[in-house]
Steps between C-alpha positions, in 0.01 A plus 500: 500500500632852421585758772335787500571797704149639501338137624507434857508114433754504287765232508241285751395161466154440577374178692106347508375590838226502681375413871472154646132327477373261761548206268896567508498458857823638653675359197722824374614270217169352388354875496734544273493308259100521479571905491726406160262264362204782519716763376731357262352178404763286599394189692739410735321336787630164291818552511842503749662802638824528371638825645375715801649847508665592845380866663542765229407900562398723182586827427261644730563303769241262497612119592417228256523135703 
């Protein structure tokens, strides 16, 4: 994605999100992979986790676990 000086969001990488539903329990995980499913389409409640992220902060502070 370009830069742009006059965007905001420039450079940023955007993520499906959304808030936890009583079906997902306290699953973090399984909310999200129904939260990509309903936004992107992909289907991934079949499938393995490969990769978890560790604790990562964005630009404006805000911690991504």
């Amino acid at each position: 994605r370009a830069i742009s000086p006059t965007d905001p969001w420039s450079g940023h990488v955007a993520l499906p999100g959304g808030r936890a539903e009583p079906s997902d329990g306290d699953d973090d995980e399984l909310t999200a992979m129904r939260e990509v499913q309903e936004e992107v389409g992909l289907d991934l409640l079949d499938n393995t986790c490969w990769l978890r992220l560790g604790v990562n902060s964005t630009a404006s502070s805000v911690q991504l676990n």
